[in-house]
C-alpha positions in Angstrom: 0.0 0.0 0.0 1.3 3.5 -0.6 1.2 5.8 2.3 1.9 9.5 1.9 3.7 10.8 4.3 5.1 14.5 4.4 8.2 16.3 6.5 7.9 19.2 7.9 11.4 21.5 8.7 9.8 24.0 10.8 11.3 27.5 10.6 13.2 28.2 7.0 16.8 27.2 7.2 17.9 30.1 4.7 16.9 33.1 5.4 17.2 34.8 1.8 16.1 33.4 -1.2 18.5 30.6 -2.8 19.0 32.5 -6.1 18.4 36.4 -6.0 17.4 38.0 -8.8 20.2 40.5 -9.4 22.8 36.9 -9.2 21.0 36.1 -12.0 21.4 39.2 -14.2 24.6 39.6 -12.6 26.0 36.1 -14.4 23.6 36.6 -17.3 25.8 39.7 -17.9 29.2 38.1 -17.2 28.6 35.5 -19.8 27.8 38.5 -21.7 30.6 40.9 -20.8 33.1 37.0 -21.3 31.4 36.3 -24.8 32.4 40.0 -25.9 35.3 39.9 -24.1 36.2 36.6 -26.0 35.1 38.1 -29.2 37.3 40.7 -28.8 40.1 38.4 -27.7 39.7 36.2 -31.0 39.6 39.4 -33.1 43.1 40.9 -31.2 44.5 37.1 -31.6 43.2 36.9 -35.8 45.4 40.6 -36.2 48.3 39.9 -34.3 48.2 36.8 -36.5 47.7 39.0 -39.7 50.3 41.6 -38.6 52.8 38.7 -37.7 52.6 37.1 -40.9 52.8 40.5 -42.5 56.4 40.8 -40.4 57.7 37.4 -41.6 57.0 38.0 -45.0 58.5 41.6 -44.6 61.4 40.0 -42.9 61.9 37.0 -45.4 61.6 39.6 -48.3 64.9 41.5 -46.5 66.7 38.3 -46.0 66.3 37.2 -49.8 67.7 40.9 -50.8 70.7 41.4 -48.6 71.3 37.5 -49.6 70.6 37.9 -53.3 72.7 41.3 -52.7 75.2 39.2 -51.4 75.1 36.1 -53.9 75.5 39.1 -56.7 78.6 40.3 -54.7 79.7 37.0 -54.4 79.2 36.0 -57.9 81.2 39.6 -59.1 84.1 38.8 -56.9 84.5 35.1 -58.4 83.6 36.5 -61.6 86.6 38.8 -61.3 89.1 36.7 -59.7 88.6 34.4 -62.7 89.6 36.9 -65.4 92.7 37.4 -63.4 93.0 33.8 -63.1 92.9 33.6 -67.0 94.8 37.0 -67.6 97.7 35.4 -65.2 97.7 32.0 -66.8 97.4 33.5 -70.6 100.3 36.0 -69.6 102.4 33.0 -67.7 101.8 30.1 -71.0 102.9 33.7 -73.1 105.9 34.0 -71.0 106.5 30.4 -71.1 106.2 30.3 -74.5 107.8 33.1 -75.5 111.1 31.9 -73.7 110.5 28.5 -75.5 110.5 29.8 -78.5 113.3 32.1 -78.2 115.9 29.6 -77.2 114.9 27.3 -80.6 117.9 27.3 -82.4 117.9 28.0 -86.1 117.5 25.0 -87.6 115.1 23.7 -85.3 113.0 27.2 -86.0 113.1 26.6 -90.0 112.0 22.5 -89.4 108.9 24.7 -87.7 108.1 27.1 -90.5 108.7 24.1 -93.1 106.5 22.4 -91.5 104.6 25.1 -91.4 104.5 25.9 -95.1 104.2 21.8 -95.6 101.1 21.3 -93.4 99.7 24.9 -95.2 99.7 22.8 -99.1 97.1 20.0 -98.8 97.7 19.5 -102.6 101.1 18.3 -103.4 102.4 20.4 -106.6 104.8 21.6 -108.2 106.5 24.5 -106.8 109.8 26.7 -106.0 110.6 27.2 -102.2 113.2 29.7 -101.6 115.1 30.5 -98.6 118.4 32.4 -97.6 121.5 31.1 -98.5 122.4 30.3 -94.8 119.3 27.9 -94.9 120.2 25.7 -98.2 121.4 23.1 -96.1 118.7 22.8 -93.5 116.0 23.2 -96.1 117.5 20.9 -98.5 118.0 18.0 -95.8 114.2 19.0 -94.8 113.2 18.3 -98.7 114.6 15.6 -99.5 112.8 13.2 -96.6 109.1 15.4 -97.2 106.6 14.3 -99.3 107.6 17.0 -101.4 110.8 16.2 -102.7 110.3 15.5 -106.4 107.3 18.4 -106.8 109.3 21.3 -104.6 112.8 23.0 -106.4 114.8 24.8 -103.5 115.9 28.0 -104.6 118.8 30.5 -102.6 117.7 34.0 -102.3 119.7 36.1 -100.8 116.7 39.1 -101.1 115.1 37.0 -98.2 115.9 37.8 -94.0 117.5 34.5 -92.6 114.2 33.2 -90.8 112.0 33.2 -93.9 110.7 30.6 -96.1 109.2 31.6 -99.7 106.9 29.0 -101.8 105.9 30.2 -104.9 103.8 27.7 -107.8 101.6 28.9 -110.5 98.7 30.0 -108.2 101.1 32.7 -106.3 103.6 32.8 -103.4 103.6 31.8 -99.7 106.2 33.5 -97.7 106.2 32.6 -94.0 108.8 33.6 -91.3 109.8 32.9 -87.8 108.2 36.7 -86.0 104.9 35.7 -87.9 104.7 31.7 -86.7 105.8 32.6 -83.3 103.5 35.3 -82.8 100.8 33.6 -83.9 101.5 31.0 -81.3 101.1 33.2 -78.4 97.9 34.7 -77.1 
């Protein structure tokens, strides 16, 4: 069976009510005053975001010019020390060169020009190669083992300086000399 039964307390325990009313609108206006303040919060934390990204790319867009200012620098300086790389070596091999040549002795320096003149007449033909009297010897020893030796007449002329070689046939003359053949050599 069900019995209802009830409990009586008496006098009230609290004396106030257990929620006032101005509590209420109190936290109803917290929440509001935290939502805004929140808002607000989000907002500040979206522009420092904005503005911080805006530095970064500022600041990454300075890096890449001083660097690419300093790449360019770099690239000029290397760019530089190579043509003086290149001007040192090209004067040294002239130097070097030049010395070479110079201490040729003559018959080694008309072997060059005769070989020269040789390598100069793809067609083999008949022809008169004249040289100083000092020379007939050398130039005559040289003839006689080329490929020229029955097309080629040696000739003494004593018209032409000791270090040149003439080689005239029915098309013209070729007339080479040592100065020409060793300047042409260097750079």
């Amino acid at each position: 069976m069900l019995a209802r039964r009830s409990l009586s307390l008496g006098a009230a325990v609290i004396n106030e009510p257990v929620l006032r009313r101005e509590d209420l609108v109190d936290a109803l206006r917290a929440k509001d005053i935290l939502e805004h303040a929140q808002q607000q919060a989000e907002a500040i934390r979206a522009q420092a975001l904005v503005e911080g990204q805006q530095l970064i790319d500022q600041a990454v867009g300075e890096f890449w010019s001083v660097a690419n200012d300093f790449l360019q620098e770099l690239y000029e300086e290397r760019e530089a020390f190579r043509r003086e790389a290149l001007i040192s070596v090209e004067e040294l091999l002239n130097l070097s060169l030049s010395r070479l040549l110079d201490e040729t002795q003559l018959p080694e320096r008309i072997r060059a020009l005769l070989r020269n003149l040789a390598d100069s007449q793809p067609v083999a033909v008949a022809a008169t190669l004249s040289c100083h009297p000092d020379l007939t010897e050398i130039v005559g020893e040289w003839l006689s083992h080329s490929r020229f030796a029955k097309l080629w007449r040696l000739e003494s002329n004593s018209a032409l300086p000791v270090g040149s070689l003439r080689l005239t046939h029915t098309n013209g003359s070729f007339d080479v000399d040592w100065e020409s053949l060793r300047n042409g050599l260097l750079l």
